[in-house]
N, C-alpha and C positions, 0 to 999 in steps of 0.2 A: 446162657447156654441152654435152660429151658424148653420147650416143645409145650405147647397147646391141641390137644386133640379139639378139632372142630367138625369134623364128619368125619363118617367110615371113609379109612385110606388118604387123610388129608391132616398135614398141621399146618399152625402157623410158628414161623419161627421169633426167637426174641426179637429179631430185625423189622419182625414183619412179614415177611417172604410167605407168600401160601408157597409148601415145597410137598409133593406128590412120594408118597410112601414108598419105598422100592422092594420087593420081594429079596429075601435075605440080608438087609440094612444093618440090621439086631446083632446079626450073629458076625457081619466084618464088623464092626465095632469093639464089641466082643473081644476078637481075635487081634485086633491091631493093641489093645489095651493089655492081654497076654502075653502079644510078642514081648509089648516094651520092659512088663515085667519081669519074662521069663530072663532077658537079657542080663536085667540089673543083677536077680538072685542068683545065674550060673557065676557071673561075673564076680559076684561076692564070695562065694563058693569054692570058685579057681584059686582065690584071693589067700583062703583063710589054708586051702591043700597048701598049695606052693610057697606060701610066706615073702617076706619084705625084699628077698635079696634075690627072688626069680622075679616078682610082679616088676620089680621097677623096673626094668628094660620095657616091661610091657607096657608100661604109662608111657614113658618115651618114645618110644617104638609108634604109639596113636597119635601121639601129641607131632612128631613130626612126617608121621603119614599126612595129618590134615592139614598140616601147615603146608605142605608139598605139594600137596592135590589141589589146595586152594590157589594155589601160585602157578601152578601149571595148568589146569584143565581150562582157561580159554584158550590158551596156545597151542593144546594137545586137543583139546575141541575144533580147532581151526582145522587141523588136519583131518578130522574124520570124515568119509567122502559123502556122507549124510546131508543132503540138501533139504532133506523136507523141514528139520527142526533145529536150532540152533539148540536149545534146549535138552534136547535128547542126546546130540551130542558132548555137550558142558556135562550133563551127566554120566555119560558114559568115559569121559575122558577120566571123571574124577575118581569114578570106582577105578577104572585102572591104574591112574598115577599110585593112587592110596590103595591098592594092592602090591604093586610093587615096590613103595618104599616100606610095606610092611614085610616085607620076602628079605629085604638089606639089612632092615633092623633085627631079624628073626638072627642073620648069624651073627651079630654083633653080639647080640642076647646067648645064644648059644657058649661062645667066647664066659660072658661073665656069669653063666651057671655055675661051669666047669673051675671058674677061680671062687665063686661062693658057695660051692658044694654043701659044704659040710659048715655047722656054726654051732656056738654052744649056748646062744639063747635062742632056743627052740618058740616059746611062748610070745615073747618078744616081736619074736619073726613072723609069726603065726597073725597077731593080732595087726601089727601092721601092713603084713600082707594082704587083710581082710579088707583094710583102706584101701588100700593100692586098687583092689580088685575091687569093690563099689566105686571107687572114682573112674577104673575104667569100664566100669558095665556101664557108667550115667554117659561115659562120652561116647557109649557106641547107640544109647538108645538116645540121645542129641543126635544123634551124628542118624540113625533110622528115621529119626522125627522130623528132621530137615530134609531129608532127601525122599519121605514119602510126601511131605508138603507141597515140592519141587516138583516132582512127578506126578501129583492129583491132576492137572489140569488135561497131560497124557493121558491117564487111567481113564479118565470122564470120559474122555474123548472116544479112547478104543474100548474101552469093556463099559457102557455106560449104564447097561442093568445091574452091574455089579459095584460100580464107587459111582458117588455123587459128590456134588462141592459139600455137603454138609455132612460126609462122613465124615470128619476129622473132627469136626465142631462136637459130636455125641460123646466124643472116645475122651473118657475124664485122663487117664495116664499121657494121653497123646500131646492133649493140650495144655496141659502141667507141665510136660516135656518141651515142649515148644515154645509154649511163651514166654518161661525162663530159662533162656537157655544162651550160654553163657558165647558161644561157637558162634551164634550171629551177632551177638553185641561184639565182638571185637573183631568182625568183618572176615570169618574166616569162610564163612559160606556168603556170595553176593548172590 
C-alpha cells in the first residue's frame, strides 16, 4: 500500500505504476477515511441513546434493506431508461430499492418501539444497544466502502482531477473496510 517518492510530483506505486500526483489527492483520502469513521462512532453513539430494544429493528431494517437491493437492482436496473451505463444504473436501482425497504422497516420499527417503550433494565439495554449500533455503523460503512469502490471507475471518469484509481488504495479505514468485508463474501453486492 506504500508510495515511493521518486521526483517532484511523481511516485511509484507497490505495484510498480509510475502514477502522477493529483492536486488535492491528501485531503479526499483524508475525508473518505473520516467519512467511514464518522459513520462507525455516530452509529455507536445512536446505539448506546436508544439501547437494545429500539436498535434491533434497526439491524433488521439494514440487513433486509441489503438483502432486497441486492436481489432486485438488476431487475430494477433493467428498467432505468439509462443507456450509457449499465453500472450506473445497477447502482442507482440499489440506492432506491435499499431506501425504500428501509421506509417499510422504519414503520414496522415504529410498531415495536411503542410495545418496547419502557423497560427495567436500563444498562442492560443501554450496553447492548451500543452493539446493535457498532454492528450497524460497520454495515453502513461496508455498505459506503462497496459502493464507493463500485462507482470509482464513474468518479475517474467524470471528475478525473478529483478521484483517481489509487485513491482508495491510500485511504487505510477504506481498505480495512473493504477488504474484510463480510457483504461481498456472501454475495450480497456482485
Amino acid at each position: 500500500m506504500g508510495y515511493r517518492l521518486f521526483e517532484y510530483g511523481k511516485r511509484i506505486s507497490h505495484r510498480g505504476i509510475i502514477c502522477q500526483k493529483r492536486k488535492g489527492e491528501k485531503e479526499l483520502n483524508i475525508a473518505v477515511d473520516i467519512i467511514i469513521a464518522l459513520i462507525v462512532i455516530i452509529f455507536t453513539f445512536i446505539g448506546w441513546k436508544n439501547g437494545f430494544f429500539k436498535m434491533l429493528p434497526g439491524i433488521i431494517n439494514v440487513a433486509a434493506a441489503l438483502v432486497a437491493a441486492s436481489l432486485l437492482c438488476s431487475a430494477v436496473g433493467k428498467l432505468w431508461p439509462l443507456h450509457e451505463s449499465e453500472l450506473i444504473a445497477k447502482i442507482i436501482a440499489f440506492v432506491i430499492v435499499f431506501i425504500l425497504t428501509l421506509f417499510a422497516m422504519k414503520f414496522l420499527r415504529f410498531i415495536l418501539d411503542k410495545i418496547c417503550d419502557k423497560t427495567l433494565l436500563k444498562l442492560p439495554n443501554k450496553i447492548l444497544g451500543t452493539a446493535l449500533g457498532l454492528l450497524l455503523g460497520l454495515f453502513y460503512a461496508w455498505t459506503f466502502s462497496t459502493l464507493l469502490a463500485s462507482s470509482l471507475p464513474l468518479l475517474t471518469k467524470y471528475f478525473p482531477d478529483l478521484f483517481s484509481s489509487e485513491l482508495l488504495e491510500k485511504s487505510v479505514l477504506f481498505e480495512l473496510f473493504y477488504d474484510f468485508n463480510p457483504l461481498t463474501a456472501i454475495k450480497l453486492f456482485k
